[in-house]
N, C-alpha and C positions, 0 to 999 in steps of 0.2 A: 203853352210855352215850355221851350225846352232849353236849358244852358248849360254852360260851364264855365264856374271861374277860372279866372287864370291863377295855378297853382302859386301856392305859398309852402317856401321849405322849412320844412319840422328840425330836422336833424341829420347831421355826416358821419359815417363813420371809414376811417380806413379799413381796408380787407385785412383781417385778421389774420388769425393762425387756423382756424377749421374754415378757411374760402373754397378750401380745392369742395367743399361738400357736395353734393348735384343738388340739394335744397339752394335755393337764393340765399346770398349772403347777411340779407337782412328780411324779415318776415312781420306780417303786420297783423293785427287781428282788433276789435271793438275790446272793451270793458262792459262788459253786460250789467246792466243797470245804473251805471251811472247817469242817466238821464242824454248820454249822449255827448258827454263832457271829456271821457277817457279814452285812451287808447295804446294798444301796448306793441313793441316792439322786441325779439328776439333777432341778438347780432350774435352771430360763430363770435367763438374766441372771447367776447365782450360782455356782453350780460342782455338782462331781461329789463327793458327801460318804458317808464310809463308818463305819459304826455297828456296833457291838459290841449284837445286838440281846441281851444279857443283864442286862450293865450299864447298859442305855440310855445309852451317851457313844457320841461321836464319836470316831474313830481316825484319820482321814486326811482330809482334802479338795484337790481341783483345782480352784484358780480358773480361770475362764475371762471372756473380755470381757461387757460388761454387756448387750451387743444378742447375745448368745448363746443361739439356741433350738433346745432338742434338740427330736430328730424321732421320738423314742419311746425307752421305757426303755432303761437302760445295758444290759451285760453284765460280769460280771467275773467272774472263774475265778481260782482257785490251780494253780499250774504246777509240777512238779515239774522240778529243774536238775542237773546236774554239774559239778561246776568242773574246773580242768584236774590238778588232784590226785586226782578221781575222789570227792570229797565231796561227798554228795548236801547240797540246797536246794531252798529252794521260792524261788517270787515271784509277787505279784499282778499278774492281767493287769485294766486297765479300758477296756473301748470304749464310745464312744456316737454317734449320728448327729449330725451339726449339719449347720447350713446349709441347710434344708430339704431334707435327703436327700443333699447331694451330697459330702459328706462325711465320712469316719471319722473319729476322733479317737480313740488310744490310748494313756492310759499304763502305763508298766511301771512295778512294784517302791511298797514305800509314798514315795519321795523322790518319783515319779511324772511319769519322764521320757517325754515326750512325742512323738510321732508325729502324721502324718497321712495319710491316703491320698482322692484325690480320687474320683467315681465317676463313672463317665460316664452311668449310669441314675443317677435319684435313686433313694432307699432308704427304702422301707418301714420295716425295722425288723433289727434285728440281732440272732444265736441263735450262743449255744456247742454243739457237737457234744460231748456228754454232757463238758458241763465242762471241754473245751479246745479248742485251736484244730483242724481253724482255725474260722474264724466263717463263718456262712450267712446273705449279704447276700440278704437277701428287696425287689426292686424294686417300687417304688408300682404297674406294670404287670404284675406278675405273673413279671417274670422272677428265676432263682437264680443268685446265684454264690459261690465261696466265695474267702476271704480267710486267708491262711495267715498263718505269724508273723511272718515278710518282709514284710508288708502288700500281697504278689503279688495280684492281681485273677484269676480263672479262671474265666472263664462255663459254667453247664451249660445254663441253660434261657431262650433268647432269651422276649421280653415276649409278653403274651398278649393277644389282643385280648379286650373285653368290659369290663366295669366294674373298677376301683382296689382295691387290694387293701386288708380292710380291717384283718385279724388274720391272724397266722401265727406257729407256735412246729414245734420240732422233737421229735418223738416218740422217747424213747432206744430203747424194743425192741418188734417191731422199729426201725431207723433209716428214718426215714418224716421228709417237710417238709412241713406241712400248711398249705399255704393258705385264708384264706377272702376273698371280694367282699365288696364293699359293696351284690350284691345276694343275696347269702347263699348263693354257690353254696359248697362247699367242697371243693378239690382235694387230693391226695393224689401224692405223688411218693416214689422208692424212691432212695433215697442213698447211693451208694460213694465217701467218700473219698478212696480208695485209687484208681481210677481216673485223676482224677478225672468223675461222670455223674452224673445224677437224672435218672430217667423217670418221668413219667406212668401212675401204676397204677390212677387211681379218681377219678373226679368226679362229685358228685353233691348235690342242694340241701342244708343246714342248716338254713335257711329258706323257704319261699317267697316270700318278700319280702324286699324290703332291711332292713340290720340295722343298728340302733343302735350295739350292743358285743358281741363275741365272744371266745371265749378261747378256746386250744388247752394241755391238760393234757401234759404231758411222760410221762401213761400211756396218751394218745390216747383221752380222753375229750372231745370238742367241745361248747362252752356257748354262746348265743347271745342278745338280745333283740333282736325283728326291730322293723319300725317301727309295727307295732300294738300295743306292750309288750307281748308273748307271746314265754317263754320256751321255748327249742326245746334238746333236746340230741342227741348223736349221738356213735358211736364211729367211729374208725378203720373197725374191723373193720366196724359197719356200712354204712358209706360202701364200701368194698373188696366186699363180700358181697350188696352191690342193697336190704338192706333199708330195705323204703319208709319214709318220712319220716313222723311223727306230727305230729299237730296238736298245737302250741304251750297252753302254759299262759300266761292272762291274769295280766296281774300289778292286785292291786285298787289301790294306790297305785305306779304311775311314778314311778322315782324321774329327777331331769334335773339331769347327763349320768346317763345307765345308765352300772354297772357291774358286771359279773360276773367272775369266776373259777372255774376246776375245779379242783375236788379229786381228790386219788386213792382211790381206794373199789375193792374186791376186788368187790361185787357189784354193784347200784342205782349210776347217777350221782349222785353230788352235787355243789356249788356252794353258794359263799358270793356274796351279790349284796347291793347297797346298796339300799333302803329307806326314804322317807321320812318313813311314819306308825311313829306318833305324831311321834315324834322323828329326825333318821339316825340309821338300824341296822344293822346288818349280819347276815343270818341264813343258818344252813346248812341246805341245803333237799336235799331230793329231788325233780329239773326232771323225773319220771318222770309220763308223762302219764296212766297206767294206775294210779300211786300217788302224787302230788304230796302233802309233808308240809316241813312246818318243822320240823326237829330242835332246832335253838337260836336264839337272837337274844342280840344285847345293842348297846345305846343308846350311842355314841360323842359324843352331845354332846345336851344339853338345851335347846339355842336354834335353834327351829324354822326360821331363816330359814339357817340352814347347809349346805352339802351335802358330798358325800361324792364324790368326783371319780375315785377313782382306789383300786383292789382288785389285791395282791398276793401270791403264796404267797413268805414270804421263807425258810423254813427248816422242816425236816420232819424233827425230832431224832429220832423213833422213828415208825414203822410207822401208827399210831395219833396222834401229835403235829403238830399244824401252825400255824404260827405265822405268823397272818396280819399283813401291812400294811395302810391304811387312810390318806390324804391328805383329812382336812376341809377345804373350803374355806367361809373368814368374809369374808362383806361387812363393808368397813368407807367412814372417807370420807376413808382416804388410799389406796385400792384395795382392801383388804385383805390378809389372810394366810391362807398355809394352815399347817397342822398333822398333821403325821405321829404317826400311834396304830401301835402294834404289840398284838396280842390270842392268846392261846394260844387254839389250836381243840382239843377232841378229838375224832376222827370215831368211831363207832362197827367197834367189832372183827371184830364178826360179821356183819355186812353189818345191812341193813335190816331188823328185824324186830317184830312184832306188840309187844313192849316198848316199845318206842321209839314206836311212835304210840301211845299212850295216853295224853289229854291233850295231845295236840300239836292237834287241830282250832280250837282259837280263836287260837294262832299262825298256823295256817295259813289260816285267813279273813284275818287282817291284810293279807297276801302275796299268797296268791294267789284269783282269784275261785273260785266254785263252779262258774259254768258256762265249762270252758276254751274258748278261741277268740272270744269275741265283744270285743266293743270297748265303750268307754266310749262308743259314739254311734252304735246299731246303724243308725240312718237314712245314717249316713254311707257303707256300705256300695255301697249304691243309685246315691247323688248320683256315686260314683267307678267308679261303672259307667255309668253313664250322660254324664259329662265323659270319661271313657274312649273309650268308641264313638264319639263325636260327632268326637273328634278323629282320630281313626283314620282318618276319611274323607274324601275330595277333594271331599265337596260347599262350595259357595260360602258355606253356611250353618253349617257347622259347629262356627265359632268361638261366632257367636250363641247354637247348640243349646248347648252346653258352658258358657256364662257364664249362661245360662238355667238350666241345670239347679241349677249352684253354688246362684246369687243366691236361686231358690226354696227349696235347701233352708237357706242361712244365715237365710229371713225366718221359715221353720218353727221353725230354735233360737234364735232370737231371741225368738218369741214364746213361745217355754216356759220362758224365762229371766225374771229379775224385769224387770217393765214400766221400773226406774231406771235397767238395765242391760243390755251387747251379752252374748252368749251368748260364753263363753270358750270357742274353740274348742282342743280338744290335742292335743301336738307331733304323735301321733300322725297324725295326720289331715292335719295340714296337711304333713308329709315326704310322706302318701301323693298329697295331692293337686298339687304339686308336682314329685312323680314324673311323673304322669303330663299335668300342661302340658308341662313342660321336655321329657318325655322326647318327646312330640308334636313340638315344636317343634325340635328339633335333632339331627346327626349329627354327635357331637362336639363340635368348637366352633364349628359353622356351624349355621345356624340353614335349615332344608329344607320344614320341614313348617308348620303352623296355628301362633298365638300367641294364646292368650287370655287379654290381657295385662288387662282388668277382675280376671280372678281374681286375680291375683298383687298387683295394686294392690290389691284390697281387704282381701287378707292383708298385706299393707306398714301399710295405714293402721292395721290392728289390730294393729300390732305381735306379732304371730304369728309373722316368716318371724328367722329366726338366719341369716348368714352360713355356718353348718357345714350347713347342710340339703340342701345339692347339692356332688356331684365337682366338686373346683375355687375352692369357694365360690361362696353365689347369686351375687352380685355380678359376679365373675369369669368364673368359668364358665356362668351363664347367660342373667341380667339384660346383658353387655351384647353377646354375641353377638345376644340378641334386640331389641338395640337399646331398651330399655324405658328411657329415663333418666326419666322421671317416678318411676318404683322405686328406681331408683337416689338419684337427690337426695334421695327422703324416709327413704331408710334411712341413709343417710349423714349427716343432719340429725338423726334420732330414735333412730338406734340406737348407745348409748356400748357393746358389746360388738364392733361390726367390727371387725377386726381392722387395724392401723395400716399394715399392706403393701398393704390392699385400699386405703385410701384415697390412698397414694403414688403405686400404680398407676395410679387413675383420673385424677390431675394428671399424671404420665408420659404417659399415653393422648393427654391435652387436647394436650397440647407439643407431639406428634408428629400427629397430625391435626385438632385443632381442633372436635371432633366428641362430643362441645360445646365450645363458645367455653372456653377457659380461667378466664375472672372467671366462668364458670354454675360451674363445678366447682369452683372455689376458692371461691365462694360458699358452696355447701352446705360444703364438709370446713373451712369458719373460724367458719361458723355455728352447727355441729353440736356434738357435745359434747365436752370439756376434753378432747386429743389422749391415750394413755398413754405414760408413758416410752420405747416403742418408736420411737414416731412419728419423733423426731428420728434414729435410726439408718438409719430408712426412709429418708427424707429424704437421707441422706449416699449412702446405697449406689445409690437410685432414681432420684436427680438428679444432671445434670453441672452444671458449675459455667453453663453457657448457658441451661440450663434454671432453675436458681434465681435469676438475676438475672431472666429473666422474671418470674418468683414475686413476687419484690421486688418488682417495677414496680408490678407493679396492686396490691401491700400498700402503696406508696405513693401511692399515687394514691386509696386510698380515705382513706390517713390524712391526706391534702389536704383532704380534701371536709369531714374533721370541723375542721382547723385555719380553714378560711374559715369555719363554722359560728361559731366563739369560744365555744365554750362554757363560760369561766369564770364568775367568779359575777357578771360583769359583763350574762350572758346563760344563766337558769337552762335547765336540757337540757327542763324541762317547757316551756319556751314556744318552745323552738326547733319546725324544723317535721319529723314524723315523714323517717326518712332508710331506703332498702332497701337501704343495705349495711350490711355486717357490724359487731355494736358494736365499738366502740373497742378497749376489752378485748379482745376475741380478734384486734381487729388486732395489737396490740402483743402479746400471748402468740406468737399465729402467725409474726411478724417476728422474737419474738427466739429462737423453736426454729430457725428458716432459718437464722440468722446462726450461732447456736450449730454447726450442722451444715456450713454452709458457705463462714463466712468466711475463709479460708485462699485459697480457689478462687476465690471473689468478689472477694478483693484483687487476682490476678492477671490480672482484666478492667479496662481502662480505663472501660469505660464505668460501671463499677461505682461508684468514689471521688464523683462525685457525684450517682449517685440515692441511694449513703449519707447523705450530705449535707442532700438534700430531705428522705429520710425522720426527721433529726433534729429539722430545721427543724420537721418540720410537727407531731412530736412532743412538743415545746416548752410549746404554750402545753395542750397535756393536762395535762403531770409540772405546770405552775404552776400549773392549778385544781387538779390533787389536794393540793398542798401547799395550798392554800388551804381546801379541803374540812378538811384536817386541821385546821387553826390554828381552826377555828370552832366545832368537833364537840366539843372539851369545852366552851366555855361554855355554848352551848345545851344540853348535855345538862343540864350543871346548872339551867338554866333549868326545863327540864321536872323535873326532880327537885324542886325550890323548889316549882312550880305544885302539884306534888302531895301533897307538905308541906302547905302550906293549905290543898288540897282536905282533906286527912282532919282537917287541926285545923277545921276547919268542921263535919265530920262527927261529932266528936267533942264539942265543943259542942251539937251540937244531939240527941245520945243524953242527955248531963248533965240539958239539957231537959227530958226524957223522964223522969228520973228514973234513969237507968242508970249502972253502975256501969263507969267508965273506965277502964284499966288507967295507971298514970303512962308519961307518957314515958322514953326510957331514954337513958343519957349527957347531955351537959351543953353540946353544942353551938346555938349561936345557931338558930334558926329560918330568917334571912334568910344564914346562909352553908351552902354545901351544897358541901362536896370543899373544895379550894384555889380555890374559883370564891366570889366576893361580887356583892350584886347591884350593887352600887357600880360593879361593874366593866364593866358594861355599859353597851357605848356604842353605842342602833342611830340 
């Protein structure tokens, strides 16, 4: 027998101040030892909150500052103690990365006094060795170290060249550290503690391609979906033993972000992964390419425009019991929230068998396709072989063959799509094509090779390319080694999902070489969309106080341009003449997150006191037309209320005409007064 409860929700949080992070907004992980009772929560911005997943309450939280973004799930373990009387105790251990990696942060016991330890690698992600210390710092390069209770640093395994590392967990038996890339390869290392060593026992693909989301089971079962949405699995023991790689199961509905997790199963893999048809779902599947099946589902929310961000094993009370986590994210138009579901799983007892798929085939069309391996855009195949090879080579032509190849085949699904509309191209497709510009064009962060920078701008204009879709971020990492700022300005203008460090960066960049002019880059990041609460932290940490009075300058200097304009209602903004700087509005939003962030440092420049000054001045006769905007806006509204009063008594007259039957008017107010407004009261 196999199920799933229908979720029950744990906890909501609004999207904080570190949302723009590429980590989910909210991150889940077990309480090691607590019998299954605990389970801990890491929110950006908010803290580190721990849950009684029985009673659904809260038991403990750590706050932390508001520009606080972890760098992947906690960890937290129960410790066993002695005091100096020889009376045993326990105490909670909590760690989690911040800082983009460079960081640990630990506390002890529920009062949860706090520590830190710095890293000299950033970090990947952080693993209990079977539920206590010490911890296995996994680096974004592939390197291990481990971290005792002393918060000692002790490196095993210097960094590894090759692609970023993109999941890794620790296997308890044997004690095995499983790394995987982000281009799917997945390594394998042997771990003594006690030494302290880890070697290198076994490397070998996950996928053949780069991978979306991965997960490493704590029974060395490996889950993966690579960047065609085909799910790949693998063991340990596979990986260690040579046995070759099967081709992946297509998934029929992607769900974006993917997420997956491994289960522990005595025979067949299984996996619980997120799902977006009909509704988010969450189903337990068998990723077995020989026997792919849906064992259960069940629907975590009923409004389609939701998603499902983030999949956890929090607690595995018996053998057979597993008690999933689940982080819904909701659009909303104050950023949104997300929402923590907790779901009892049961997995089947006796492994996989003929019982169990009977009736499972029209779950398992939902999930997975019929024919595994092919893609939702078989042509696209071709066109990435053929942009492939072209760039591969030193001829003079190459870039032309390769933006040739693209352009033909985007004009092929263009014309199969509705004549009204562009061919929606998916994620799929465009991480693969991507791959292979970017990866043409650079070694590392230098840029060596071809640039076939039409593809990449055509994907920008179609709003196609995300920020997370290359090492590093586009932007960062490859857009502008390659020098491309035409991509750059328009993603920065049109896409409200960049992350608020990539845009910090790019004005840091302008400061320091000019390259583009400063006002082109503050152009786009003032004109683009409504900053997120991180922005202003960016800002503090990204800029010195020399660099943000620059900032100010040209924010005053445009808020000049609109002050000689006059645009009160002395001179309406329709007859003034079109102006190509940034509207008003997001000048004064933009000046007052700058100030916010760095008026302390700004006060202690002389030159500063009077371009504060100017930028008042010229602020001035704005704040007087909006109060004047205000003072008008009720009487005219009632105006038009009035007008439309007699529009329908006119209307309603001439039905009577007709012979039709009027409904009476209702309440017993004048005709000619409308609100607290008369029309007496108008004086134009």
């Amino acid at each position: 027998m196999a199920s799933i409860a229908a979720p029950s929700s744990l906890a909501t949080f609004p999207y904080a101040h570190a949302s723009s992070s590429r980590v989910p907004h909210v991150t889940l992980a077990p309480v090691h030892g607590s019998k299954g009772r605990l389970a801990v929560a890491a929110v950006h911005g908010d803290g580190v909150w721990t849950y009684d997943i029985k009673t659904l309450r809260p038991t403990t939280s750590f706050t932390v500052p508001p520009s606080t973004s972890f760098s992947c799930a906690p960890v937290s373990f129960v410790t066993a103690e002695t005091d100096e009387t020889g009376e045993a105790s326990s105490s909670r251990v909590t760690a989690a990365v911040v800082d983009n990696g460079r960081a640990v942060w630990v506390w002890s016991g529920e009062e949860g006094e706090k520590r830190s330890v710095s890293l000299e690698t950033p970090a990947h992600s952080v693993h209990s060795v079977r539920g206590d210390w010490p911890l296995v710092v996994v680096g974004g390069d592939g390197s291990l170290s481990l971290l005792d209770s002393e918060l000692k640093v002790t490196s095993l395994v210097q960094s590894r060249k090759g692609a970023r590392v993109h999941a890794a967990g620790v296997v308890d038996v044997p004690l095995r550290v499983v790394v995987v890339d982000e281009r799917g390869r997945a390594y394998v290392y042997t771990l003594d503690v006690s030494a302290p060593r880890a070697e290198l026992l076994a490397d070998a693909p996950l996928a053949n391609t780069s991978v979306l989301a991965a997960d490493v089971g704590s029974d060395g079962t490996l889950t993966a979906i690579d960047n065609a949405n085909r799910v790949h699995t693998r063991t340990v023991k596979d990986i260690v033993d040579g046995t070759p790689t099967q081709p992946g199961l297509a998934l029929a509905h992607p769900s974006t972000p993917a997420a997956i997790v491994s289960l522990p199963s005595s025979s067949r893999p299984l996996a619980a992964l997120a799902s977006p048809y009909p509704t988010p779902n969450v189903a337990l599947v068998v990723p077995s390419h020989d026997l792919p099946a849906v064992l259960a589902s069940t629907s975590v929310s009923s409004a389609t425009d939701t998603k499902i961000t983030h999949l956890a094993v929090l607690a595995r009370p018996a053998p057979t019991h597993v008690i999933l986590g689940t982080v819904l994210s909701h659009p909303g138009d104050e950023g949104g929230r997300s929402v923590i579901h907790v779901a009892d799983m049961i997995l089947p007892a006796g492994g996989v068998g003929l019982a169990l798929l009977v009736g499972s085939a029209a779950r398992t069309a939902q999930v997975f396709k019929a024919a595994a391996g092919t893609t939702a855009q078989p042509t696209a195949d071709k066109m990435l072989e053929a942009v492939s090879a072209a760039l591969r080579t030193t001829s003079p032509d190459a870039v032309p063959r390769a933006e040739k190849a693209f352009a033909s085949w985007l004009d092929d699904e263009d014309k199969r799509a509705s004549p009204a509309k562009r061919a929606a191209i998916s994620e799929s497709v465009v991480r693969r094509v991507l791959d292979a510009v970017f990866g043409a064009a650079l070694t590392g962060d230098k840029k060596t090779g071809p640039y076939a920078a039409k593809i990449v701008q055509t994907l920008v204009d179609r709003k196609a390319v995300a920020d997370s879709m290359w090492e590093g971020g586009v932007v960062l990492g490859a857009l502008v080694p390659c020098a491309d700022w035409r991509s750059i300005s328009r993603l920065v203008r049109t896409n409200p999902s960049l992350p608020s460090r990539t845009s910090v960066a790019l004005l840091a960049r302008a400061l320091d070489s000019e390259q583009p002019p400063l006002a082109t880059v503050l152009d786009d990041i003032v004109s683009g969309p409504t900053p997120d609460p991180s922005f202003r932290a960016e800002l503090r940490s990204q800029l010195d106080g020399a660099g943000a009075l620059r900032v100010l300058t040209q924010l005053a200097l445009w808020a000049e341009i609109y002050a000689e304009r006059g645009d009160g209602l002395e001179s309406w903004p329709e007859r003034a003449p079109l102006s190509k700087e940034p509207s008003l509005g997001h000048i004064v939003a933009h000046s007052s997150l700058l100030l916010d962030a760095h008026l302390p440092s700004l006060m202690a420049i002389p030159e500063a006191e009077p371009l504060l000054l100017r930028l008042q001045e010229a602020l001035a006769p704005a704040l007087a037309a909006q109060q004047d905007y205000r003072r008008i806006r009720a009487p005219v509204d009632a105006a038009l209320r009035l007008a439309k009063n007699v529009s329908n008594a006119g209307d309603d007259k001439d039905k009577k005409a007709r012979g039709r039957r009027v409904p009476a008017p209702q309440g017993g107010m004048a005709e000619e007064a409308v609100g607290k407004w008369r029309v007496e009261d108008f004086v134009f």
